[in-house]
N, C-alpha and C positions, 0 to 999 in steps of 0.2 A: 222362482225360488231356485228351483232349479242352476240358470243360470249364473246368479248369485254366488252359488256356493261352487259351480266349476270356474269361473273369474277368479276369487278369494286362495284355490285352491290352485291353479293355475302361479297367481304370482304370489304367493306362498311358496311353491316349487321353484321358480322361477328367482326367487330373492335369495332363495338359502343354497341355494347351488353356488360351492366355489370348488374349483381343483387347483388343487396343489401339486407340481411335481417337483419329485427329491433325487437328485442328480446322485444317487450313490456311489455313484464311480469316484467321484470326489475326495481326498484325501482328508481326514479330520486332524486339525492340530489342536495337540496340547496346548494347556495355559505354558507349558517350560518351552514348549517347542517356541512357543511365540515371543517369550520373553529374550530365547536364543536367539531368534533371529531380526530381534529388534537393537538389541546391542552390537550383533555383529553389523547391524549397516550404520548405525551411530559410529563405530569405531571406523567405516571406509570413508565417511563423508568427512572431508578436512575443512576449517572456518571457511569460511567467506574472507577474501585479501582482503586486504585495508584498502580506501579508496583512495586514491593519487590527483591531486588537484592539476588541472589542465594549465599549463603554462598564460597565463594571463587570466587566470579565473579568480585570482588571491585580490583582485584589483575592486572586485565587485563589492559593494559595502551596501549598508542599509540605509534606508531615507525615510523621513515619515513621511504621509502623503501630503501634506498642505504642504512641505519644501518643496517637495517634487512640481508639483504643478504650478508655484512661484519660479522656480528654475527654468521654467516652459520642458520638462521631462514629458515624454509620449509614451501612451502605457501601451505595453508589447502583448504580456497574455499573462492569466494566473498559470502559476505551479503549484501545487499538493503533491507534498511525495511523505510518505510512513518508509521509517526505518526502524530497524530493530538492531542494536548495536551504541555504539558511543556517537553520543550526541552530537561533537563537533565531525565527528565523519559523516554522519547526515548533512550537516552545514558544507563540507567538504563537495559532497553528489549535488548538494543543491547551486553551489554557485557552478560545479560546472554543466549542470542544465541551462543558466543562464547564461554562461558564455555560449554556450552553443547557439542557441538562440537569439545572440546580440545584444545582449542586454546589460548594461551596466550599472543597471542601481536594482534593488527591490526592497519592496515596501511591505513591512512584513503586517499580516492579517489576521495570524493565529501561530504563533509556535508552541508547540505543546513539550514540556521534559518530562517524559514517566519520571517519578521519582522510586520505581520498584525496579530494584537493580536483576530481579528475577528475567522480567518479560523484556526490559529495554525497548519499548518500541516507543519513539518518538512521531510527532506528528509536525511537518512545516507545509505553512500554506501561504503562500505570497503572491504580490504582484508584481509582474516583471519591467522595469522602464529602463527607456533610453533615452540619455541625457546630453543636452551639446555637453562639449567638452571644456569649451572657455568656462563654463558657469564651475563645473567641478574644480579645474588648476587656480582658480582663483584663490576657493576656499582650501587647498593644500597649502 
């Protein structure tokens, strides 16, 4: 019985034991102080530049997959990339991931437009291919 009851009492002591320690040196900001100082760095950060298409990136176009793989096209790697901003400058970053990579066609998998001009954030997901060349100038 005995026992029992210094066990119980034991992790009883043992469960409710917590410390806390409160750094008082610490400086406390106001709800103004913090409103101040959230506008002030909104006003230092400037947009995000506009993205600039890589000199042969403009050449990259879409395919669907059953052309691609009639065309004998070899599939390079997926891309996913989220943007948040205008739509065709996501298009803009994405073909130049693909030129960088060598790739001249993609087959797209998911493109997503928010349509909430609030958050802007788009979603593209694709696949990357590379295509002979005779197959493409024909069909230009």
């Amino acid at each position: 019985m005995f026992r029992a009851l210094a066990i119980i009492s034991l992790v009883t002591l043992l469960s409710a034991c917590n410390l806390y320690v409160v750094d008082s040196s610490a400086p406390v900001l106001t709800t103004s102080q913090m409103t101040k100082s959230a506008d002030s760095t909104e006003a230092i950060t400037p947009p995000p530049p506009l993205p600039k298409p890589v000199a042969g990136s403009e050449q990259i176009a879409f395919m669907d997959k059953t052309t691609a793989h009639l065309e004998g096209c070899r599939f390079l790697s997926m891309m996913r990339l989220t943007h948040r901003g205008n739509f065709e400058d996501g298009l803009i970053l994405l073909r130049n991931g693909a030129y960088a990579i060598n790739a001249n066609m993609m087959v797209p998998v998911r493109l997503v437009e928010m349509a909430d001009p609030i958050s802007g954030l788009h979603y593209y997901h694709v696949r990357l291919m590379r295509c002979p060349m005779q197959n493409l100038s024909a069909e230009s």
